[in-house]
N, C-alpha and C positions, 0 to 999 in steps of 0.2 A: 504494500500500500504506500503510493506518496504522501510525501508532509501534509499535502492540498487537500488531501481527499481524508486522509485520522483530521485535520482543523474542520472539516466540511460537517465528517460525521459525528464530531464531537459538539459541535452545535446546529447539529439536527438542520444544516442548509445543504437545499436542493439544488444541482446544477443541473439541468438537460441535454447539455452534449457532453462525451465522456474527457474526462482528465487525463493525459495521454503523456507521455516522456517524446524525448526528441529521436529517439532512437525504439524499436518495438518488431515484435515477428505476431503475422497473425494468418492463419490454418483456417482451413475448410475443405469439405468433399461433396459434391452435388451431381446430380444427373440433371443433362442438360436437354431442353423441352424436345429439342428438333431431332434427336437420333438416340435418344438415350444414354447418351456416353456418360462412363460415370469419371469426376474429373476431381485431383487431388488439388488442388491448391495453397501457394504459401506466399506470401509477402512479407519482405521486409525491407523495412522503411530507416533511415537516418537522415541526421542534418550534417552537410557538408560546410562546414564554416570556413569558409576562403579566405586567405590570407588579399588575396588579390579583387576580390569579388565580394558582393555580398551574398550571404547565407543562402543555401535552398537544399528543397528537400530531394534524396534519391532513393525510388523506389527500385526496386528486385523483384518479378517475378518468377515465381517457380510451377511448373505445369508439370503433374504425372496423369496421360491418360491414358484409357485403356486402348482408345482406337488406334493410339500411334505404340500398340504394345509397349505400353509403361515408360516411354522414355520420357531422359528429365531437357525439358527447354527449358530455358530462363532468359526472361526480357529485361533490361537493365534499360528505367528511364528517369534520366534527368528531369526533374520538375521546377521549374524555377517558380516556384511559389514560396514569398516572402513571411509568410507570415501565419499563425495559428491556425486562423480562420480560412483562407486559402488550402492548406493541407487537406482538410474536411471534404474539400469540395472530389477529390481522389478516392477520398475514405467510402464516401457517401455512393461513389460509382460503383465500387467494392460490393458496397449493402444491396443495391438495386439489381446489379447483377445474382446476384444470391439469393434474392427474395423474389425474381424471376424464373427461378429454376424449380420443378415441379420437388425432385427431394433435396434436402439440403443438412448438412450438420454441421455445425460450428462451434467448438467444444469451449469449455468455459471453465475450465481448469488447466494445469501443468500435466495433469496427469492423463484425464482424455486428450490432451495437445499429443502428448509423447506415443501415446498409441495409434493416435491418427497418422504421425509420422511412420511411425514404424509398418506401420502396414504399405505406404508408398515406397518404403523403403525395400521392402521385403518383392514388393512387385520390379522396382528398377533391379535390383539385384538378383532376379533369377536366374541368369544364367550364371553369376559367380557363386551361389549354391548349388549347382547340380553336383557337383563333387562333392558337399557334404549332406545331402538328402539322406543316406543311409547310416552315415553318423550321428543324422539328428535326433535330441531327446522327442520324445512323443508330444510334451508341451509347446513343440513348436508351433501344432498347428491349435495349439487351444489359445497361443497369443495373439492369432486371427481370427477366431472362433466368438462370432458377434451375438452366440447365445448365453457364452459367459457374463459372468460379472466383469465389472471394471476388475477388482481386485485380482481377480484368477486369471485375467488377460496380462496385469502387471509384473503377476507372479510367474507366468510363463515367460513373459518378454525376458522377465532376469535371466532367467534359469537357460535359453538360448543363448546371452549377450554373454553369458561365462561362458558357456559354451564356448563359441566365436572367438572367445579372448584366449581360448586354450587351441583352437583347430583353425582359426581363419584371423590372424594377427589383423591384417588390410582391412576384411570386412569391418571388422570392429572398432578400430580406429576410426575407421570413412564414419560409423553410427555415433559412436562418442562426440568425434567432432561436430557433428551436426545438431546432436541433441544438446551439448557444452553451447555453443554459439548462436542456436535460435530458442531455443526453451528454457535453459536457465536463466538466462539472463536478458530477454527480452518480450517472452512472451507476453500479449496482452487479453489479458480476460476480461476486460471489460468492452472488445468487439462482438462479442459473443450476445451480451445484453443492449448493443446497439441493435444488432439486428434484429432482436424479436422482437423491440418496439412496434416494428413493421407489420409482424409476419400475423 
């Protein structure tokens, strides 16, 4: 929680658009109306504070879809927009696009974030598991297995990710890094509760 937001909620004031950091990674997975494809998405956003220029914001996108067999694209776009309110107006496209697609999920923890990941992840990287399918624990597939609980999906993801860290050094690294760099320290869960304003 930011300083903004414990002051906000400590004297009970309401703000209607969400309190956001300069820097943030924000997740979703949706099927899209016109061919059903189902599409992992990720964003992340920072402020480039130029020594030479003024400030603006650079957005990252990341696309796993299944039509293009799970491969990852990523669109890198400079946004020069100066200021808070501006930023929003990017955020806001995010929402609409989202809240136009017949199913949608947009996870509102650290810990549905990290499964939603992992399951993209698990889709980009099949062909660097086929060598270890026969080595894998059986919780492999219960860390994809969307009739679990949260918890029994989490507890499987571990029990995999040691796995990996003991038969596939690369794999695991590639997952650490990614989980280290867009979910610890960035993710924002309060896009989550933007969008169901809408829905």
């Amino acid at each position: 929680m930011l300083l903004i937001e414990s002051y906000c909620d400590k004297n009970k004031i309401k703000i209607n658009t969400p309190i956001c950091d300069k820097s943030g990674f924000i997740a979703y997975r949706v099927k899209t109306a016109d061919d059903d494809n189902l599409l992992y998405r990720f964003v992340h956003y920072s402020w480039d504070q130029g020594k030479s220029h003024p400030g603006y914001y650079v957005f990252k996108f990341y696309e796993v879809s299944e039509r293009d067999n799970c491969k990852v694209s990523c669109l890198v776009q400079d946004i020069a927009y100066y200021s808070w309110c501006d930023f929003f107006v990017e955020i806001e496209k995010i929402k609409t696009f989202i809240n136009n697609c017949p199913e949608k999920y947009v996870p509102n923890s650290h810990d549905k974030a990290t499964m939603l990941l992992w399951q993209s992840f698990i889709k980009t990287q099949d062909f660097n598991l086929a060598n270890s399918y026969k080595l894998m624990p059986s919780s492999f597939y219960d860390s994809l297995d969307q009739t679990k609980s949260l918890n029994q999906q989490l507890e499987a993801h571990e029990n995999i990710v040691n796995f990996l860290k003991t038969n596939n050094i690369i794999l695991y690294n590639s997952w650490l890094y990614f989980i280290d760099v867009n979910i610890k320290s960035y993710f924002c869960p309060w896009f989550s509760n933007y969008v169901q304003e809408s829905i």
